[in-house]
C-alpha positions in Angstrom: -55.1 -2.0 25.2 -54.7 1.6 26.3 -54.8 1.7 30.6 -56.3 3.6 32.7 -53.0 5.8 33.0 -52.4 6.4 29.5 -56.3 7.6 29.1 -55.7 10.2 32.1 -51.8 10.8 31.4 -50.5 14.2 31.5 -49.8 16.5 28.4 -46.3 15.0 28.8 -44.8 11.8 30.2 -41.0 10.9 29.4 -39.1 8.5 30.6 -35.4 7.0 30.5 -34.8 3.5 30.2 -31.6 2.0 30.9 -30.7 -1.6 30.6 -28.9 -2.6 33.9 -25.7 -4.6 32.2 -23.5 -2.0 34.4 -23.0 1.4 35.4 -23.7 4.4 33.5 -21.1 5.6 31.4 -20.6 9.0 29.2 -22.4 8.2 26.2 -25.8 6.9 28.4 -25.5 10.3 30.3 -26.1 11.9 27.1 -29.7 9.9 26.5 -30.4 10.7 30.7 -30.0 14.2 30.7 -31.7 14.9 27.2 -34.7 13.2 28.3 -34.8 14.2 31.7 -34.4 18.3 30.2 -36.7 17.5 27.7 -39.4 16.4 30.2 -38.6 19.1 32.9 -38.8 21.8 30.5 -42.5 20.8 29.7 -43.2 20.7 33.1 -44.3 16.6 32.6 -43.3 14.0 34.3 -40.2 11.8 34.2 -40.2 8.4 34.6 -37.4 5.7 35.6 -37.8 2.0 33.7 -35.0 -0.6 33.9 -34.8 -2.6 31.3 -33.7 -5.6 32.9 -35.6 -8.3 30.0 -32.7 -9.2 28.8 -31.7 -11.4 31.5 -28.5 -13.2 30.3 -26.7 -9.2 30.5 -27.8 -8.0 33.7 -25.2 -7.1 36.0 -25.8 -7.6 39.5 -26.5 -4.3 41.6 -26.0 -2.4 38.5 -30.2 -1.4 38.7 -28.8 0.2 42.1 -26.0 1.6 40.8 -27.7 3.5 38.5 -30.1 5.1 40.2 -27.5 6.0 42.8 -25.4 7.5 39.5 -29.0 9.7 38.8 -29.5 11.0 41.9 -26.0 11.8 42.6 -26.1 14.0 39.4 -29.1 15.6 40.2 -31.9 13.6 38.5 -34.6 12.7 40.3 -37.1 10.7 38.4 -41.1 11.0 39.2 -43.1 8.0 41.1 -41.3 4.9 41.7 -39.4 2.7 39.4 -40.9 -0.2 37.0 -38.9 -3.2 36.3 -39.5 -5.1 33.2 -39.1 -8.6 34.4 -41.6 -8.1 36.9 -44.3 -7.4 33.8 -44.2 -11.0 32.0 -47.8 -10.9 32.4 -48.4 -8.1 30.7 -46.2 -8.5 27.4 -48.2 -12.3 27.6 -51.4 -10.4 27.4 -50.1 -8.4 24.4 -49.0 -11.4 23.1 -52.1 -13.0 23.2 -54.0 -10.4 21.5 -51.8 -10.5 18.5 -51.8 -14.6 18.8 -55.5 -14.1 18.5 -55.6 -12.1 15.5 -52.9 -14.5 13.6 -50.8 -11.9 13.8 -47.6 -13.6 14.9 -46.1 -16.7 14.0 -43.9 -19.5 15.2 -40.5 -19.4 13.4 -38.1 -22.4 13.2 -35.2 -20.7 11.4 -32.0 -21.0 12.8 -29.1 -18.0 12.5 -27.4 -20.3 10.8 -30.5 -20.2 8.1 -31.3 -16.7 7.8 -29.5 -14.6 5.3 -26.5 -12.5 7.3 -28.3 -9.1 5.6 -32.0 -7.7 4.6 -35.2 -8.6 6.0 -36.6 -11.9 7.3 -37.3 -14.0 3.7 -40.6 -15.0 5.4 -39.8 -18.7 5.6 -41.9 -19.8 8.1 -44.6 -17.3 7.6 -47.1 -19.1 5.6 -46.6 -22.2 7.8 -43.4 -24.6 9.7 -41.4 -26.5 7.2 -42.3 -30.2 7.9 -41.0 -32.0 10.6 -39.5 -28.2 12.6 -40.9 -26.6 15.5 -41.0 -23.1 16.8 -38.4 -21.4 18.0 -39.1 -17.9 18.2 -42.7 -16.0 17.3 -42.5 -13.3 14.7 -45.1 -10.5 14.1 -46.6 -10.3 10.5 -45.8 -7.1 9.3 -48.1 -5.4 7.2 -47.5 -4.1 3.4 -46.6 0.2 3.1 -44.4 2.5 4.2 -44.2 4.3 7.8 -43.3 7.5 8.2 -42.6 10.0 11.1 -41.4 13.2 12.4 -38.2 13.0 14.8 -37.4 16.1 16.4 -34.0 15.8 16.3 -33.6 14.1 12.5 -36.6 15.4 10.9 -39.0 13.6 8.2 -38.4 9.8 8.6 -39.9 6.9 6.8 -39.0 3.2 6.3 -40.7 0.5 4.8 -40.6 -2.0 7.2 -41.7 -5.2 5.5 -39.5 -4.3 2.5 -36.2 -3.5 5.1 -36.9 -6.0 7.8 -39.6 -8.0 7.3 -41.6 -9.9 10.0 -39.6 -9.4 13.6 -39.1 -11.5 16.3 -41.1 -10.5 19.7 -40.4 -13.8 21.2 -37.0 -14.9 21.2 -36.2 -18.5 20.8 -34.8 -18.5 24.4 -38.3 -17.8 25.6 -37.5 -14.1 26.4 -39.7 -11.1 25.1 -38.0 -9.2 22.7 -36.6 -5.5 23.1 -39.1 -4.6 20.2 -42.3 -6.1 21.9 -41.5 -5.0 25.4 -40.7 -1.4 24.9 -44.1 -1.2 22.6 -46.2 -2.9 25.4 -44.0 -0.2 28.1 -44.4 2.7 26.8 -48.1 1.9 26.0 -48.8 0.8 29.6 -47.2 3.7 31.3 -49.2 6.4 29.3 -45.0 7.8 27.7 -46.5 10.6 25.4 -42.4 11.5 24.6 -39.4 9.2 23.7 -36.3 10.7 24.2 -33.2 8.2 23.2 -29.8 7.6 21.5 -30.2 8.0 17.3 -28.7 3.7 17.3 -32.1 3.2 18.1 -34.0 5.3 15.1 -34.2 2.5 12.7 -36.2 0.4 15.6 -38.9 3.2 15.4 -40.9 2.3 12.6 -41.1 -1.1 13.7 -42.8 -0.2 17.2 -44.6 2.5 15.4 -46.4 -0.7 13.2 -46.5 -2.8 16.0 -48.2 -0.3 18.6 -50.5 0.1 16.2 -51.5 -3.6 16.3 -51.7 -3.3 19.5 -54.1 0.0 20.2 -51.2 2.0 21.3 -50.6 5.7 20.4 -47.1 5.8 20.0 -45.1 8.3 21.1 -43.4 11.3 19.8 -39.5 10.6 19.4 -36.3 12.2 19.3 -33.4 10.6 18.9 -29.8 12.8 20.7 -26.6 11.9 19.1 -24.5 9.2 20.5 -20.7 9.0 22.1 -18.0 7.0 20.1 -15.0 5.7 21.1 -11.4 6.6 18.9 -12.2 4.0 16.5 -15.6 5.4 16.1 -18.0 3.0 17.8 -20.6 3.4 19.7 -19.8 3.7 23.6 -21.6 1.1 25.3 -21.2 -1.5 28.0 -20.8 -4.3 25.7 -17.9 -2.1 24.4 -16.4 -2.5 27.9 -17.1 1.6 28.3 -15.9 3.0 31.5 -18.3 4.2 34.4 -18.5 8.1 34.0 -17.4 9.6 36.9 -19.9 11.3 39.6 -16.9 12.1 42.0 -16.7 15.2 39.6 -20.2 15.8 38.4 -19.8 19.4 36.9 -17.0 18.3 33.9 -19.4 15.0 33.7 -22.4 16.7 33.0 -20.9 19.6 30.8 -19.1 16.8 28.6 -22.5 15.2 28.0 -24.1 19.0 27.7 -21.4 19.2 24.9 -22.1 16.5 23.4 -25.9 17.7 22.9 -24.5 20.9 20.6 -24.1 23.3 23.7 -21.7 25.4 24.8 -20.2 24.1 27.8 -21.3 26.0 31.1 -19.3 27.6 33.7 -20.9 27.1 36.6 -19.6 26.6 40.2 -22.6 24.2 41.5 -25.2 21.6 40.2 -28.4 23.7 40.8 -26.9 26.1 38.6 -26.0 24.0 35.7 -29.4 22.6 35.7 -31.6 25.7 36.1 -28.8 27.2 33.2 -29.2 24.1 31.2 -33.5 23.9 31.5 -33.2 27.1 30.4 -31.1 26.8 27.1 -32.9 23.5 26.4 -36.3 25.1 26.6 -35.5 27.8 24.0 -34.1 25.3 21.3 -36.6 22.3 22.0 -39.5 23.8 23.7 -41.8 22.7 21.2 -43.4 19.3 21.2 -45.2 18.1 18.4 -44.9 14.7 17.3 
């Protein structure tokens, strides 16, 4: 289901992809600026996506306040923005094609039902228990092992049937999953490069198998390290992170520089930090290959 701008996209097409449950804060800066460095440094384009499928956690404004956060740090994205809940038609479409080719199933397992660890047992996968409906749909994922090349962690392979089993893409809410939209995105928009935090590495392999279902060439990946907290977690909204501060944009952006394995810059003036940074970034990461 390749489109007409994936068959005529340029050598490379990032993009960053925030979900809009609040502001940015420090450890989403870090995902921002490698993929927006990563794309400039190529000379490709960079695109802005807000993730906004998750509909239950979006904040309102918080699209807004984000892109207000970008620009204000000196990252302007390419074309105009795409909003994900404004493509239900499109993941439909995808869904319909893998409907079609019985490759997706209704599940009627609860939480409650499923194992707390490993992979889906594949109760409803030959058929509903009598007497249950639906809930979710799950894709059938096929037997073998998928491996990959990430340019930041090297040689990677799961076996996804083994580790996970069959996902969900439809969530028993009704809403597309975060594995079937991204897939669907990233095909549609013609993304040659993923740039992103490493908490999302272990999802690769899944939308590796599913793109391929699906006609897609998926991209090539790298995954930048993530912020943690004192206690060691992850910095994210739902860990009630703070908003990073663009009243002082030079310490913000060195921190997150930092944070990429850099020396921090002294610069007196955004234009410098980012010509600098492009720089620094092209000579460790210029190379591509997927």
């Amino acid at each position: 289901m390749a489109s007409a701008s994936a068959r005529s996209k340029p050598v490379y097409r990032g993009r960053f992809a925030p979900s809009p449950s609040g502001p940015l804060h420090n450890g989403s800066l870090i995902a921002a600026m490698a993929s927006f460095l990563d794309a400039r440094a190529q000379q490709g384009q960079w695109l802005l996506r807000i993730e906004d499928i998750d509909t239950p956690r979006v904040a309102p404004g918080a699209d807004k306040t984000i892109m207000h956060q970008l620009r204000v740090l000196g990252m302007q994205w390419d074309g105009e923005p795409v909003w994900q809940s404004q493509r239900l038609d499109v993941y439909q479409a995808a869904f319909d094609t893998l409907l079609a080719r019985d490759e997706v199933y209704g599940c009627a397992c609860t939480r409650q039902e499923l194992p707390s660890e490993g992979p889906y047992p594949g109760t409803c996968r030959h058929g509903l228990p009598p007497g249950r409906q639906p809930r979710a749909w799950r894709f059938r994922v096929p037997q073998g092992v998928e491996r990959f090349h990430d340019r930041w962690h090297g040689p990677q392979q799961q076996d996804v049937a083994a580790e996970t089993g069959d996902f969900i893409i439809k969530r028993a809410d009704g809403l597309w999953a975060y594995q079937m939209v991204v897939v669907v995105d990233d095909g549609e928009q013609g993304i040659t490069h993923i740039v992103r935090g490493a908490d999302l590495l272990d999802s690769t392999a899944r939308q590796r198998v599913l793109a391929r279902h699906l006609g897609i060439d998926y991209p090539s990946v790298m995954h930048v390290p993530l912020l943690c907290d004192a206690t060691g977690r992850k910095l994210s909204k739902q860990n009630h992170a703070a908003a990073m501060d663009i009243t002082r944009p030079l310490p913000t952006l060195n921190k997150a520089w930092q944070a990429l394995g850099f020396e921090a810059l002294a610069v007196n003036d955004m234009a410098s930090f980012w010509q600098i940074a492009l720089e620094r970034w092209a000579a460790r990461y210029g190379s591509t290959g997927g």
